[in-house]
FIZA-770502 format. One record per residue: x, y, z of N, C-alpha, C in turn; residue number from 0; chain. Coordinates in steps of 0.2 Angstrom, whole numbers. Atoms other than C-alpha are relative to their C-alpha. Layout:
! residues N
nX,nY,nZ,caX,caY,caZ,cX,cY,cZ,n,chain
X,Y,Z,X,Y,Z,X,Y,Z,NUM,A .
...
//
This chain:
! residues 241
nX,nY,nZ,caX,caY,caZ,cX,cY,cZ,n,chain
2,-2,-6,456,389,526,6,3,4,0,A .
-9,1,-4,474,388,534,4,8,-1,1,A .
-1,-7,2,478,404,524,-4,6,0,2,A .
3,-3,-4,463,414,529,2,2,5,3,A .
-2,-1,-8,466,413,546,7,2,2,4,A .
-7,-2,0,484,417,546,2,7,0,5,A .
-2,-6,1,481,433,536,-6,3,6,6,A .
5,-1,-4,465,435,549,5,2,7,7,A .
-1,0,-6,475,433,563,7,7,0,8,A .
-4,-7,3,490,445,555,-3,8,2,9,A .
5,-8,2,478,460,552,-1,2,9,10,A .
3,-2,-7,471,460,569,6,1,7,11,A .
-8,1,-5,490,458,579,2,8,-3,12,A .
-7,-9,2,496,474,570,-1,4,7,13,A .
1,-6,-4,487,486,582,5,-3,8,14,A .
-4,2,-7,493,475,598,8,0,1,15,A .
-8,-1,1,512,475,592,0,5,2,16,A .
-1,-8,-2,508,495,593,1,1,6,17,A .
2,-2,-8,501,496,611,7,-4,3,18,A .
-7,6,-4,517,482,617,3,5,-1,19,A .
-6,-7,1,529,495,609,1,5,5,20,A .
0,-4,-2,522,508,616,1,0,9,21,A .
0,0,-9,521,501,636,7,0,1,22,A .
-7,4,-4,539,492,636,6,6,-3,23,A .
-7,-7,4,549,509,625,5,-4,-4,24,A .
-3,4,6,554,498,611,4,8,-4,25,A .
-3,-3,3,565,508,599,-7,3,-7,26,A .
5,-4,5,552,521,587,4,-2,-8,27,A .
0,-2,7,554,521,568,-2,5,-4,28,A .
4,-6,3,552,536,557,1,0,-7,29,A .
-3,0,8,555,538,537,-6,0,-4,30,A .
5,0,6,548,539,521,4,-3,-6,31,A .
-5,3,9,555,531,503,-5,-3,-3,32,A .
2,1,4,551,528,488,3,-4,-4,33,A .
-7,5,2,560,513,478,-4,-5,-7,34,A .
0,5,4,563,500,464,0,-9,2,35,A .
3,7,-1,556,479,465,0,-2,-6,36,A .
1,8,4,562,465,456,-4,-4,4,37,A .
5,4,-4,550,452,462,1,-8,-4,38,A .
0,8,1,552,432,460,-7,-1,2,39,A .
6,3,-1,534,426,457,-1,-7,-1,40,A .
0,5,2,530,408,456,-8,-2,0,41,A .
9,3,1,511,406,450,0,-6,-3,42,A .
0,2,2,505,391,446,-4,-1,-7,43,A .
1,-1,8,505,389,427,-1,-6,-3,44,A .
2,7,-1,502,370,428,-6,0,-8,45,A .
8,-1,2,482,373,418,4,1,-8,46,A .
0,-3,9,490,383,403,6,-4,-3,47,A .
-4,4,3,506,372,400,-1,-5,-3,48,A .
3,6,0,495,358,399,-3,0,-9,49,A .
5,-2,5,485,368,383,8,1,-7,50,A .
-6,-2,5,504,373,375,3,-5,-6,51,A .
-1,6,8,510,357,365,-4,0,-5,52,A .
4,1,5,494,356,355,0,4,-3,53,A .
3,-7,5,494,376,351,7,-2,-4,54,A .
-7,0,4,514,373,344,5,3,5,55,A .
-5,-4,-4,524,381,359,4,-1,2,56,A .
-4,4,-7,536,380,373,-4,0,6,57,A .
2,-2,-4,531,380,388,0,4,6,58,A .
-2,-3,-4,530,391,403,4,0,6,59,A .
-6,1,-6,544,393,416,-6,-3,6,60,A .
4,3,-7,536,381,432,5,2,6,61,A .
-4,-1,-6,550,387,442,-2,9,2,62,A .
-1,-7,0,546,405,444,2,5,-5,63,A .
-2,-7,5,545,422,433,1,5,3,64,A .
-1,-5,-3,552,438,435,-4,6,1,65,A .
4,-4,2,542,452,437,4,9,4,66,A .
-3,-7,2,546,473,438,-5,4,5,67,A .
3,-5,-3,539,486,449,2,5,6,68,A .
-3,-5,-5,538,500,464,-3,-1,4,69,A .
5,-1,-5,534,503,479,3,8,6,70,A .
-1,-3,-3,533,516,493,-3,1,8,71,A .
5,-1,-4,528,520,510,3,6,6,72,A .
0,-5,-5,528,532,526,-1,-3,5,73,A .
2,1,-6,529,530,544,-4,6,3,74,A .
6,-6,-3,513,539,553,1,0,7,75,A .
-2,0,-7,516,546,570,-7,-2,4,76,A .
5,3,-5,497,541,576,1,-7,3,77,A .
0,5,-2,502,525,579,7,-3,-1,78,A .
-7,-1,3,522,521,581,0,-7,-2,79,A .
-3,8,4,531,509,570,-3,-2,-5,80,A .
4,-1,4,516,509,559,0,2,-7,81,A .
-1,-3,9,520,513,538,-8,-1,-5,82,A .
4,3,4,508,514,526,2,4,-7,83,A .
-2,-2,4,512,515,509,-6,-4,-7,84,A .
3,5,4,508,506,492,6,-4,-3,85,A .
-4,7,5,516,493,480,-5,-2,-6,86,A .
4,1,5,513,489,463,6,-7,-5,87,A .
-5,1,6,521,476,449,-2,-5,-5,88,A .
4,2,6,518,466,434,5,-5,-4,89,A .
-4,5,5,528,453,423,-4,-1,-7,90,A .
1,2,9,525,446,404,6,-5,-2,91,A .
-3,5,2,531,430,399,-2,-5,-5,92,A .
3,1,9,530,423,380,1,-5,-3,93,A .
-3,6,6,531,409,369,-2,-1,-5,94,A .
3,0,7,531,407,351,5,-8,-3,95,A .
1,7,3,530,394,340,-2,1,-10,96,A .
1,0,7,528,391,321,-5,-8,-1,97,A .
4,9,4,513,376,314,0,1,-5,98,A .
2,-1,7,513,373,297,1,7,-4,99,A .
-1,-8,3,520,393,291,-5,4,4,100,A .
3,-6,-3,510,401,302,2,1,7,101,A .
-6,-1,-6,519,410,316,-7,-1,8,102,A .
6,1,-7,508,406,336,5,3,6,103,A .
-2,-5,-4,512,417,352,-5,-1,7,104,A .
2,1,-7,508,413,371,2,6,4,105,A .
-3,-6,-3,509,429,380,-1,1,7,106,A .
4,-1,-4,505,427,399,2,6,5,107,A .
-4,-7,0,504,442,409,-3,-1,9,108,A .
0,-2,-7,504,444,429,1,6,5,109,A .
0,-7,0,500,462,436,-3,-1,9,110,A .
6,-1,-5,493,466,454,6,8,5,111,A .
-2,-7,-3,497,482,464,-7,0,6,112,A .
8,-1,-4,487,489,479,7,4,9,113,A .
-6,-4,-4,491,499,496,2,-7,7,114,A .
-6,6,-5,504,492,510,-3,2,9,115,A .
2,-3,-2,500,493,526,3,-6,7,116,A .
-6,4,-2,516,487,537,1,0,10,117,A .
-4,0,-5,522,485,557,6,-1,1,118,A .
-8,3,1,539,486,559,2,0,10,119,A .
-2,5,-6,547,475,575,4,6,6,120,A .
-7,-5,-2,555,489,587,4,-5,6,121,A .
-4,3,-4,566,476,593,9,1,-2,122,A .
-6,-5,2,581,483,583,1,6,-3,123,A .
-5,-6,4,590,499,578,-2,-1,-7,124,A .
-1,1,7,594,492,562,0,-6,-4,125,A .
6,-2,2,587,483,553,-6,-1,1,126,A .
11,-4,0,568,488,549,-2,-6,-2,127,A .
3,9,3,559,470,551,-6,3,0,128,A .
8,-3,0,540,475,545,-3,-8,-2,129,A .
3,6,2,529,462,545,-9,5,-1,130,A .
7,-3,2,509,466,536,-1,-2,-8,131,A .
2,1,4,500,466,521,-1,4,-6,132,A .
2,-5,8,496,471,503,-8,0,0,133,A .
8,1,2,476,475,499,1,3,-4,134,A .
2,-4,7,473,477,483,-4,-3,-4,135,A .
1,5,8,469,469,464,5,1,-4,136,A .
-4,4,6,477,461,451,-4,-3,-3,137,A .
3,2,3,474,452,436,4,-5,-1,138,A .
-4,7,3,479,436,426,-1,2,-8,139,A .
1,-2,7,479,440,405,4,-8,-3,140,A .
-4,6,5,485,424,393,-2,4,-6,141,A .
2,0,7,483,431,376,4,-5,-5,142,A .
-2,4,6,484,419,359,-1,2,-4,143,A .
0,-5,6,489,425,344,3,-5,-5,144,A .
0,3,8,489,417,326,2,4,-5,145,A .
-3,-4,7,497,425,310,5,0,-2,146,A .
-7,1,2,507,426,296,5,4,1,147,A .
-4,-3,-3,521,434,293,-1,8,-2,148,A .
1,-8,4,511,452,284,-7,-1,2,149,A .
5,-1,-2,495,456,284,-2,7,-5,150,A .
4,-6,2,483,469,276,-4,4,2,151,A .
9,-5,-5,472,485,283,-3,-1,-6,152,A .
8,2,0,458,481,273,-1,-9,-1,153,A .
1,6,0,458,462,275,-1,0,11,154,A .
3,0,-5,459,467,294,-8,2,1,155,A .
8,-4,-2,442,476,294,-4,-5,-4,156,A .
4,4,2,435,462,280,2,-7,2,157,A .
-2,7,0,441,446,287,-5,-3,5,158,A .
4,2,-7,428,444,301,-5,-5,-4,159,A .
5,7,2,415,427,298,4,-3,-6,160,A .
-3,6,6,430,420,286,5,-4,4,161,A .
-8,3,-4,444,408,290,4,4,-3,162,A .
-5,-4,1,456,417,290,6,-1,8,163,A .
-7,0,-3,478,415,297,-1,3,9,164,A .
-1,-6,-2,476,430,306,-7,0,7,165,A .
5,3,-7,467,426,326,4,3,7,166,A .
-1,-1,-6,468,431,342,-8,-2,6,167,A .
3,2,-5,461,426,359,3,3,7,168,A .
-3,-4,-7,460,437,378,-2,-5,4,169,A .
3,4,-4,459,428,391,1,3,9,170,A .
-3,-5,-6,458,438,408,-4,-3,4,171,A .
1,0,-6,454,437,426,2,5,7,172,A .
-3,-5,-3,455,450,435,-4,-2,12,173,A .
-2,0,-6,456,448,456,1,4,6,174,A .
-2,-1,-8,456,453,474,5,-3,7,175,A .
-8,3,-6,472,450,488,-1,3,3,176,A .
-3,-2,-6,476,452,503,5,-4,1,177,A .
-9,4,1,495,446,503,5,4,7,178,A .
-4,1,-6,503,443,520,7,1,-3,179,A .
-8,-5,3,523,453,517,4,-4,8,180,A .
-4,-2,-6,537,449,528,6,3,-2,181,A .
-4,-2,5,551,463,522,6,3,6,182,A .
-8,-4,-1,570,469,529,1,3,-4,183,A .
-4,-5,3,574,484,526,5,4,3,184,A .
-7,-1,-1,594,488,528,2,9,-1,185,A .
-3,-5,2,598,507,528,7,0,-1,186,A .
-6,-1,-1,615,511,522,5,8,0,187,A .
-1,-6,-1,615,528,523,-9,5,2,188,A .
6,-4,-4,600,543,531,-6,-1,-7,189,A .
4,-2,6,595,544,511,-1,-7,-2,190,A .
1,5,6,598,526,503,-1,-9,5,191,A .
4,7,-5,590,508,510,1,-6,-4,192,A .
2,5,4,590,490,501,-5,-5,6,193,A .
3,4,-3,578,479,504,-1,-7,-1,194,A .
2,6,0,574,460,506,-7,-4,2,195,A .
7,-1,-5,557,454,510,-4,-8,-6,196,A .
1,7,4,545,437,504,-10,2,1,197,A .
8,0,-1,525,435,503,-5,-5,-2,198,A .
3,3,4,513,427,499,-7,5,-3,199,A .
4,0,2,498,430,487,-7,-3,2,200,A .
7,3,1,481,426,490,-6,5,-3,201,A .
3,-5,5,469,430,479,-9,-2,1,202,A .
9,-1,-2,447,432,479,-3,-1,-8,203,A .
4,-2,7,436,430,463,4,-4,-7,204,A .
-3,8,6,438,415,450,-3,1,-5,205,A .
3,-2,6,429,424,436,4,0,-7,206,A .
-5,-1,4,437,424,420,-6,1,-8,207,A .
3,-1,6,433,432,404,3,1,-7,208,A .
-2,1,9,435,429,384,-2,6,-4,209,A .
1,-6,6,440,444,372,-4,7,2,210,A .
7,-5,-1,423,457,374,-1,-1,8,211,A .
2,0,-7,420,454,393,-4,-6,-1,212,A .
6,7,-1,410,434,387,4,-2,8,213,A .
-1,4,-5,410,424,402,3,-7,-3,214,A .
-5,9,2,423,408,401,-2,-2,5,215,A .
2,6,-4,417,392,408,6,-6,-1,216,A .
-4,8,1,428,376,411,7,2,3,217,A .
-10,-2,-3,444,385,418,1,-3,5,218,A .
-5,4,-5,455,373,429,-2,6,6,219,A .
0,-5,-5,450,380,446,8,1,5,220,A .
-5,-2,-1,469,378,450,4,9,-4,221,A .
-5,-4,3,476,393,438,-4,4,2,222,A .
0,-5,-4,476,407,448,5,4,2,223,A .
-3,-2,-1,486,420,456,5,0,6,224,A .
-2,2,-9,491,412,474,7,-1,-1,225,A .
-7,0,2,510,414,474,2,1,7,226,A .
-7,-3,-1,524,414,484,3,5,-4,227,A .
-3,-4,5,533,427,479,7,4,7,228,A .
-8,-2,-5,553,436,485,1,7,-4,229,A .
0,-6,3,555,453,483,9,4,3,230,A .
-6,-5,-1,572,466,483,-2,5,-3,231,A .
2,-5,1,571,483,483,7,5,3,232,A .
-4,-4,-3,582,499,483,-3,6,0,233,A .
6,-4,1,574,514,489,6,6,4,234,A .
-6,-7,-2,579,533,492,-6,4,3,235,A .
3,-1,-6,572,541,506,3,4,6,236,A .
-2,-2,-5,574,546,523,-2,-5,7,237,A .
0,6,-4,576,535,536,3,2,6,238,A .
-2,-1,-6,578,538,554,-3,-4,5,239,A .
0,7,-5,582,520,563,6,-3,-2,240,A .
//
């Protein structure tokens, strides 16, 4: 409830920073860029670690995974200070195992993108402190994988109702966020910016489905995509502040 309210109370503050700006003649913002985000995610992966000694693996990093992506955005003159842009990024992180000669693969996969939609503080020149949100979707993916070390095209097409080495398992959930941003961003010249910035994840919809789109029942209502998470970014652009 606590993080609700927070993002509730965020969302409805943006327009009022605008109107304050606008009376007392705070310092404008203007720019556009487009850039590279490594992302420090720390999901909690508690649920699936839990399942990994039995299948033969390692287990998942509990400290945070890395993940890859971009983002961009614009400042709009309707409303000064104002950016709105998007953000996207994804990670994949893996663990393999050997039981008995047959090789086993944990592959978990954390993805979510969506558009930005930022106020930046005109209390300084430089730097651009933007406080705001991401709205989008994202997913969650585990897949399990069983097999030897070869395999045959026609035992792929005839091996189905056998036992057989050779298996896999999807396991997805896919999600709705609203993820409260807090980001600095440093120009160091008219064209080129880095940035520093932290968030959190919240996420909507605990649905989760097996391979074909079955419905999975019995999933730890902790494993989810609710994160902290720490982003850097270097972007190239145009920047006038």
């Amino acid at each position: 409830m606590t993080k609700k309210v927070f993002v509730l109370f965020l969302l409805i503050s943006l327009p009022n920073f605008a109107q304050d700006g606008q009376n007392v003649g705070w310092i404008t913002k203007f720019g556009l860029a487009g850039g590279f985000n490594p992302v420090w995610v720390m999901p909690n992966v508690d649920p699936v670690n839990s399942m990994l000694p039995n299948f033969g693996v390692d287990q998942l990093s509990t400290s945070g995974m890395m993940a890859y992506g971009g983002s961009g955005y614009i400042y709009i003159l309707l409303v000064e200070n104002l950016r709105i842009g998007g953000m996207g990024f994804g990670l994949t992180q893996s663990r393999e195992g050997n039981v008995n000669g047959v090789n086993r693969q944990v592959d978990y996969s954390l993805s979510m993108g969506g558009v930005t939609i930022e106020y930046t503080l005109p209390i300084l020149k430089t730097p651009a402190i933007s406080v705001g949100a991401i709205l989008g979707t994202g997913s969650i993916n585990i897949d399990l994988y069983q097999n030897t070390n070869s395999a045959e095209w026609n035992d792929t097409w005839s091996g189905f109702g056998t036992e057989t080495d050779t298996k896999m398992n999807s396991i997805e959930n896919t999600f709705y966020t609203i993820t409260p941003t807090l980001n600095i961003d440093y120009p160091v010249t008219r064209y080129l910016a880095f940035r520093i910035g932290t968030g959190y994840i919240v996420t909507f919809a605990d649905d989760w489905k097996l391979n074909n789109e079955l419905k999975l029942n019995g999933v730890p209502s902790d494993l989810n995509a609710n994160s902290f998470f720490i982003q850097a970014g270097v972007y190239l652009g145009f920047f006038a502040f």
